[in-house]
N, C-alpha and C positions, 0 to 999 in steps of 0.2 A: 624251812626254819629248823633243821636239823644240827645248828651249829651250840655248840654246846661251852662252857667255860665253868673250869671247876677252880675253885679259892681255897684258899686254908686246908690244902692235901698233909704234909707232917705232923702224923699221928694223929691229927684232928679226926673228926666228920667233916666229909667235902660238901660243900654247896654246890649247886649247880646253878648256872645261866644258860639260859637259851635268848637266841638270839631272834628278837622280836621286829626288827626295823631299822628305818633311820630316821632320826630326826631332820627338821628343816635346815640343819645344815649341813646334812650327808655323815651325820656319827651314828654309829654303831646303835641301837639301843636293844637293852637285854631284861630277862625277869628270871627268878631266884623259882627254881623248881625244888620240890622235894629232894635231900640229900640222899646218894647213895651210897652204897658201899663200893669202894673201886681204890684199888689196889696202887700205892703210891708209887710216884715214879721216882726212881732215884737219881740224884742231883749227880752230875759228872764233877770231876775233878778240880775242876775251876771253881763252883762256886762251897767244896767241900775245903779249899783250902785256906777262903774266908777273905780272896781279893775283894769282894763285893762288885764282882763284873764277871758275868756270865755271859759271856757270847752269844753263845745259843739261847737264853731265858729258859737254862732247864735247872737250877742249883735251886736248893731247897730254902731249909733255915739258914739265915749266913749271921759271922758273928761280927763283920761290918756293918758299917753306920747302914740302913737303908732309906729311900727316899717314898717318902709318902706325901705323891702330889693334889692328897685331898686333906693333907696335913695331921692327920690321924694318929693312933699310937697311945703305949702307955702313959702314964704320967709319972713325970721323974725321972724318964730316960732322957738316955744321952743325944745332943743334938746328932739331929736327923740329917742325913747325908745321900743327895739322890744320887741314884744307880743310873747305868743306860742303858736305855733301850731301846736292842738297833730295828726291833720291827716296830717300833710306833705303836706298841699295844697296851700303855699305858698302865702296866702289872704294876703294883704297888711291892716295893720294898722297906721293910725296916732296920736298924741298928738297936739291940736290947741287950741291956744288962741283967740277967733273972728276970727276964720277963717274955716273953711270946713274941713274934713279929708276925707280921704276913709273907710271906715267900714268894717268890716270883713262880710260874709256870709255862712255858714256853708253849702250852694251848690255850694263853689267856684266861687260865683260870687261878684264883688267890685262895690261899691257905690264910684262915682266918686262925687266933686262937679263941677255947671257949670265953675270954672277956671278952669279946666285942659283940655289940650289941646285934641282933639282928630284927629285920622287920621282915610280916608275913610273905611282903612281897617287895621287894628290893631290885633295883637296879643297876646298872653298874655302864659305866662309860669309861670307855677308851679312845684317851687321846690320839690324834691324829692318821687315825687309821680311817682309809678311805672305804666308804659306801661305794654300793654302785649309783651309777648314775644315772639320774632319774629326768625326766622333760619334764619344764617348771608347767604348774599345775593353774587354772586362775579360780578353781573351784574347791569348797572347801574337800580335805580328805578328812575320813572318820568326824573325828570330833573335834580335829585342831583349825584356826580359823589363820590364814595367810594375813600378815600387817599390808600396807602399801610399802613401808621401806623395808618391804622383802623383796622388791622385783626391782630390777636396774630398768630403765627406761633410755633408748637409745634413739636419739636426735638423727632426722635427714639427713643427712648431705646438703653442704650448702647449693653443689653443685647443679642436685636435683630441685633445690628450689628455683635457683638462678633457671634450670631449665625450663620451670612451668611459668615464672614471671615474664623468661622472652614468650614463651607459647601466647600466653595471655596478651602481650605489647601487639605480638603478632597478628592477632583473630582480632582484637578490637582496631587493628590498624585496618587492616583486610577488609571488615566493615565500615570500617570510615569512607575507605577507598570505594566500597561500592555504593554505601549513602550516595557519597559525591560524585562519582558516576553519574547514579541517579538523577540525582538534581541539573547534571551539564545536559541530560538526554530531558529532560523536562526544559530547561528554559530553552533547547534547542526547537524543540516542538512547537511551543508558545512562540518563539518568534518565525519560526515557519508558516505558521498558523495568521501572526499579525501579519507579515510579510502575503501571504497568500490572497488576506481579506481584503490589503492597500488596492491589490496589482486589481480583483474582481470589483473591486466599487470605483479603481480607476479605468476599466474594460467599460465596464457600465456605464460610468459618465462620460468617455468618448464617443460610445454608442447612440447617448442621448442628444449629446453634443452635434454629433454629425447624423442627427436624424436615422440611424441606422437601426436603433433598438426596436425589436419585432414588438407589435400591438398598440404601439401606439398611433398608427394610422392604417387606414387601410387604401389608403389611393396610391395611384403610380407615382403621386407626385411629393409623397410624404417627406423626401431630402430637401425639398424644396421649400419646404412649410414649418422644418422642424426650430428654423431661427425665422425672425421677421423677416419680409421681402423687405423691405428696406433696408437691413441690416446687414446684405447679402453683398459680397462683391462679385463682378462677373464681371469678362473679357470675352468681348465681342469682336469677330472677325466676319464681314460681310464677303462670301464668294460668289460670282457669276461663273457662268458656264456657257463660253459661247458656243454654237455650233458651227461651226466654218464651212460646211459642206451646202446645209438645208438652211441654216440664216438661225435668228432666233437665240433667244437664251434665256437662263435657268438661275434663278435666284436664291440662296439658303443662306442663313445666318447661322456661324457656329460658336457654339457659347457653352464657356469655361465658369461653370459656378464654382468656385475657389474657396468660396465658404461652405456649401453643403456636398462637394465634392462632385456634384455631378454635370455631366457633358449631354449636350441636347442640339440636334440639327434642327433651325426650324424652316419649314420650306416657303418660301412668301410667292403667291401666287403672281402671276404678271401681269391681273386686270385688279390689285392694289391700288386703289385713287391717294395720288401723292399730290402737295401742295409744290407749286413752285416759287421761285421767288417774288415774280410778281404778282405773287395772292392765285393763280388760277391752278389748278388741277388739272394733273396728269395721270396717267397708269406707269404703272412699276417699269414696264415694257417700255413705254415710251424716251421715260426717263433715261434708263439705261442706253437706247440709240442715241438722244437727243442731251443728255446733261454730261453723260458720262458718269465714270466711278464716282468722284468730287459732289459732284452734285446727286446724284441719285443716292450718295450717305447721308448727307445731310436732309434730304429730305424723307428718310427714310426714318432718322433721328426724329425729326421734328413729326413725323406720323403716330409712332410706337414710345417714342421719350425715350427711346434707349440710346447709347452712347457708345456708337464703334470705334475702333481704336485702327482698324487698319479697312483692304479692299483686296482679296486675292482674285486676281481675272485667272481663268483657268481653260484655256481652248482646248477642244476636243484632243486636238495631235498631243498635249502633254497631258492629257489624262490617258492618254493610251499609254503613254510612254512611261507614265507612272506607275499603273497597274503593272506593263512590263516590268520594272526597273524593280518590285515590293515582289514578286514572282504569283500571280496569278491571284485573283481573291474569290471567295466560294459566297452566293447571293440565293437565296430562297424565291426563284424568280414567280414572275404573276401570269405571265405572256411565253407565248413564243415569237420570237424575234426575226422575221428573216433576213437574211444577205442583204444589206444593200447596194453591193456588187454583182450580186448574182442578174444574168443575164436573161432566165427564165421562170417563171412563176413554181414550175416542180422542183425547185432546188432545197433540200432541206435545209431546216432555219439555222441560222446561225447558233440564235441561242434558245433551249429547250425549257418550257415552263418546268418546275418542280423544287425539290425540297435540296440546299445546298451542292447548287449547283457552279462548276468549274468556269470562272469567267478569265480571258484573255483581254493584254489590253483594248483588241477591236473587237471583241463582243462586250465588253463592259461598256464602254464608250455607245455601243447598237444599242445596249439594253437601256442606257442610260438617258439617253434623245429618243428614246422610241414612243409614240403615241400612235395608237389603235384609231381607226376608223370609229368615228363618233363617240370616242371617249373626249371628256373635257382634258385641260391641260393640266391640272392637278395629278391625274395619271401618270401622266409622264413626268410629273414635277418629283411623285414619289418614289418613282422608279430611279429618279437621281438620289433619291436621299437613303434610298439603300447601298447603294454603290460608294457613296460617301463613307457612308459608316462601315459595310464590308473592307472599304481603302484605310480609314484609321485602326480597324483593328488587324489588318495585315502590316501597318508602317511600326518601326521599332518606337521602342519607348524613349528613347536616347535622345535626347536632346544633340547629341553634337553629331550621331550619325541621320537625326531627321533631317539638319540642317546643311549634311552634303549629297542627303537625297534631292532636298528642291536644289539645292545650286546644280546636280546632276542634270536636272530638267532643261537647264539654262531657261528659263521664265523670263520677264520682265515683270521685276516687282514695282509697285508703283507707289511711292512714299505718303504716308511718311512710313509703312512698312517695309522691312527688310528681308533677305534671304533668312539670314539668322531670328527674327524677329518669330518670322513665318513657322522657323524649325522649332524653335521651340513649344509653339504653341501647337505644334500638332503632335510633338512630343507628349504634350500631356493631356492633350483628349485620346491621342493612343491609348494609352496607361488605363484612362478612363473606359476605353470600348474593350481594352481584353479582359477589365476586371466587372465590365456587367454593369458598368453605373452609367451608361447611356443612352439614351434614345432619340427618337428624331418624330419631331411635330408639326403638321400642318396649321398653318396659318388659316382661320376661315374666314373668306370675305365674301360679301353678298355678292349677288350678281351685278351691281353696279360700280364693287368692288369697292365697299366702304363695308366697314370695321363691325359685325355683330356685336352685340352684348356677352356673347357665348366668349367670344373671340379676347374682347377684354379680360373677362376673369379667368380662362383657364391656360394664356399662350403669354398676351401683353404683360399681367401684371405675376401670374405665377413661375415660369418659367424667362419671362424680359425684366422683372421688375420693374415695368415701366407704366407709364400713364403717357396719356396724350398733353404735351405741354401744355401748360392755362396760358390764354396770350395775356398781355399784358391791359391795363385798364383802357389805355387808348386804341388797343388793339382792331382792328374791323372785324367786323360779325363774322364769321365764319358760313357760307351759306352752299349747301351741293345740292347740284343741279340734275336732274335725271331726264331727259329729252323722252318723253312718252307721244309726242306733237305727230310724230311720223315724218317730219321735216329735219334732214338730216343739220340745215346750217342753223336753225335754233339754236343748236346750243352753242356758238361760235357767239349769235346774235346776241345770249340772256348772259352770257359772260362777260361782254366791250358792255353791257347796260348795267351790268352788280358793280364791274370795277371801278368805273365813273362815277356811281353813288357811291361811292367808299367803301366799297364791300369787299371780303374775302372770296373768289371762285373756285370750287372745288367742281371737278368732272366727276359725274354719277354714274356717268355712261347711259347707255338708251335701254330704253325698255318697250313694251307692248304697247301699241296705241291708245291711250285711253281721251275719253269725253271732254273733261273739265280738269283743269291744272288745279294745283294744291299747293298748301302753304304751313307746313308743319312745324311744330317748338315744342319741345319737352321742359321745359321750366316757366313757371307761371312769369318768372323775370323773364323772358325773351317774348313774352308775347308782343311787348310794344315792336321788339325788331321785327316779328315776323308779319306785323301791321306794315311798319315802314317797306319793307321788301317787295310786299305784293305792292302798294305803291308803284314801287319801281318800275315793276315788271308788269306794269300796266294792267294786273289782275283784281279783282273786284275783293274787297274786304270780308266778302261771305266765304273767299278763299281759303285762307286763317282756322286752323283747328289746333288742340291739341294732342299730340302724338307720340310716335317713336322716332327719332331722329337717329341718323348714325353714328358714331361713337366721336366723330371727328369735327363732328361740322353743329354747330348753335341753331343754324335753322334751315330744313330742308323744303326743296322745290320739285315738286312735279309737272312739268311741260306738256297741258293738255294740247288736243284737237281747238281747244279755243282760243292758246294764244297767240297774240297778233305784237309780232315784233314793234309793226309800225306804230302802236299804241304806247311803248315804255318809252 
């Protein structure tokens, strides 16, 4: 702050300003120091010649108008006329008549005369002479306080707002976008989720449906039970098996339960007592020599109540031919089988007992008719009913290629069965044997080949759904005969003596000799028949008891050592 401005230099005392700042609008501002002594400068040519324009701002007193732009001056002079001043330093000049003016100074400093008034401490401003420049402040300086309409305030860009309004458009779209995302990956779930629950409670109630759902039974026969035996359909096909070589044949019903899905061989033994047409009984064996297919179904019907739809005969040479023709079937054999070509007893057997064993068509066919020395016929009835089932789970599932397997056979099918009829139905107990849903079941009949109680509930009505027909009300009593007499024509004799009384004859077949004949009825209603019977049969009324009767027959007879044909 060394800058100095001396006023009223001609002849006067000079004042001095120093230069103290700027004000809030970048001017000059200055304070009046003690006057010194200092040596006046003298005015050049110009303004000694009283143009009242000084170039330089170095001319002293001028006797032109001067311009005093704080409007100052004596009174009673002449109007005032401003000067110019090319540096902007705002020097005050006057025009006086006998009287004093202020002078210009080309260091910004005014030559006062002694009339102007002075104060202790005086300032002085010069117009438009630039400060330096200063960074606007927003804090007070010293003692002066900044207004608000000191400071310009300068507005965005629209451009930059326009910029942050799409940002904004953008991020809440963006969100939007993943909300909804959100919510397609959510209702996607949820119906994955119903979709997944439909397909398991509809697995579930097929399961239940077709008996197959685990714990709710624990028997083998649980497919069988899981809808009512009456409510079941099944497709029954009756096969023989004859032996061409040894004589003799082999009887199994094959049966397609379509409702509970499963496939079952059942083996019927050949001392089964069948009714024949005219009331008397026979065996399964008999019938099949003597009735033929026709008849030995229907009476087979009329035994078990079931309802065969066809009769496949099956000779030994095209069961060989079979097994050839399907390429060999593997059998879990029970026996060892020998040759029955072989020529000497050392010959090794044809077929080897053991676990999944390789059978050809002439050892399956061996293994198939073979019975052991003093085994019963059931043995060898089961050894066909493996070979069976081994046979359907080697034949294709195919309906139209099972149906040029048997036409390959050239068979004779016997009506009302067909080639085609045949194929198909073995088509779909195939199906059934490779997927595990079949078995094969003996038939069990006492030794006089009438129907146990066992036999009824776990073959005839679970796996046949059958009952033994009810005859009709005028029906004849149904009565089986079992010869115990030790006299083989008895029962030739007690059968021309029931039929004549009007009675139904069932064959019992013979048993052990015993003492005194018997007269048995399991229903307190048949007792009067089995009064009237012994009658017949010339046996005494002490004969007559309450019992177990066979499944088939109303009222059973035992042929002791006492009775005397000649007496019925």
């Amino acid at each position: 702050m060394n800058d100095r401005y001396d006023a009223g230099a001609a002849g006067h005392g000079a004042d001095q300003y120093e230069l103290v700042g700027y004000d809030e609008y970048g001017r000059p501002v200055y304070r009046q120091v003690p006057p010194q002594q200092q040596t006046q400068q003298p005015y050049d040519s110009y303004a000694q010649q009283g143009y009242g324009y000084d170039p330089y701002a170095t001319g002293g007193q001028q006797q032109a108008q001067q311009y005093d732009p704080y409007g100052g001056g004596d009174t009673g002079q002449q109007p005032q006329t401003p000067s110019y001043d090319p540096y902007g330093t705002g020097s005050h000049q006057q025009q006086h008549t006998g009287g004093h003016s202020a002078s210009y100074d080309p260091y910004g400093r005014t030559a006062s005369s002694g009339q102007q008034p002075r104060v202790a401490e005086q300032t002085a401003y010069i117009p438009h002479q630039a400060g330096p420049v200063e960074e606007p402040v927003t804090q007070e300086r010293g003692d002066r306080d900044y207004r608000t309409e000191q400071f310009a305030f300068v507005e965005e860009p629209d451009q930059d707002s326009e910029d942050v309004i799409d940002w904004l458009k953008f991020t809440e779209n963006r969100t939007e976008r993943r909300e909804e995302a959100k919510r397609r990956a959510r209702a996607r779930v949820v119906a994955l989720v119903v979709v997944l629950a439909l397909a398991a409670a509809g697995g579930v109630g097929y399961l239940w449906y077709a008996g197959k759902l685990p714990g709710l039974t624990s028997s083998d026969d649980k497919k069988d039970t899981a809808t009512p035996t009456g409510a079941q359909k099944r497709d029954v096909i009756v096969v023989h098996l004859h032996n061409t070589k040894k004589g003799g044949t082999s009887t199994a019903l094959l049966v397609d339960n379509t409702t509970t899905k499963q496939g079952t061989t059942v083996l019927l033994p050949n001392a089964l007592a069948l009714s024949g047409d005219d009331g008397s009984t026979t065996t399964l064996a008999k019938s099949v020599d003597d009735d033929g297919s026709s008849g030995t179904r229907d009476e087979i019907d009329t035994v078990l109540g079931t309802e065969i739809q066809g009769t496949w005969r099956l000779d030994t040479p095209y069961l060989q031919n079979l097994v050839d023709l399907i390429g060999n079937i593997e059998v879990d054999t029970n026996a060892n089988v020998p040759d029955p070509e072989a020529k000497s007893k050392g010959t090794a057997p044809l077929v080897r007992k053991g676990k999944a064993q390789t059978l050809s068509g002439k050892s399956a066919v061996a293994y198939a008719t073979y019975q052991g020395s003093g085994e019963a016929q059931n043995a060898q009835l089961e050894r066909f009913g493996q070979v069976m089932q081994a046979v359907l789970r080697k034949l294709t599932s195919d309906a139209q290629g099972a149906t040029t397997t048997v036409q390959t056979l050239g068979m004779i099918i016997e009506p009302p069965l067909t080639d085609k009829d045949l194929g198909a139905f073995l088509a779909k107990l195939a199906n059934l044997a490779k997927g595990g849903d079949y078995k094969t079941a003996l038939l069990p009949v006492q030794t006089d080949g009438t129907l146990s109680a066992q036999a009824s509930a776990s073959v005839v009505k679970d796996v046949l759904g059958g009952t033994a027909k009810s005859p009709d009300k005028d029906a004849a009593i149904r009565v089986s005969v079992r010869n115990a007499s030790g006299v083989k024509d008895n029962t030739g004799k007690a059968r021309v003596v029931l039929l004549n009384g009007g009675f139904s004859f069932q064959d019992g077949g013979s048993g052990a000799a015993e003492a005194t004949s018997e007269v048995v009825y399991a229903d307190a209603a048949d007792k009067d028949d089995a009064t009237e019977v012994a009658k017949t049969l010339g046996l005494p009324a002490g004969a007559v008891s309450k019992g177990d009767v066979s499944g088939n027959a109303d009222v059973s007879v035992i042929l002791g050592q006492d009775y005397a044909p000649s007496s019925s």
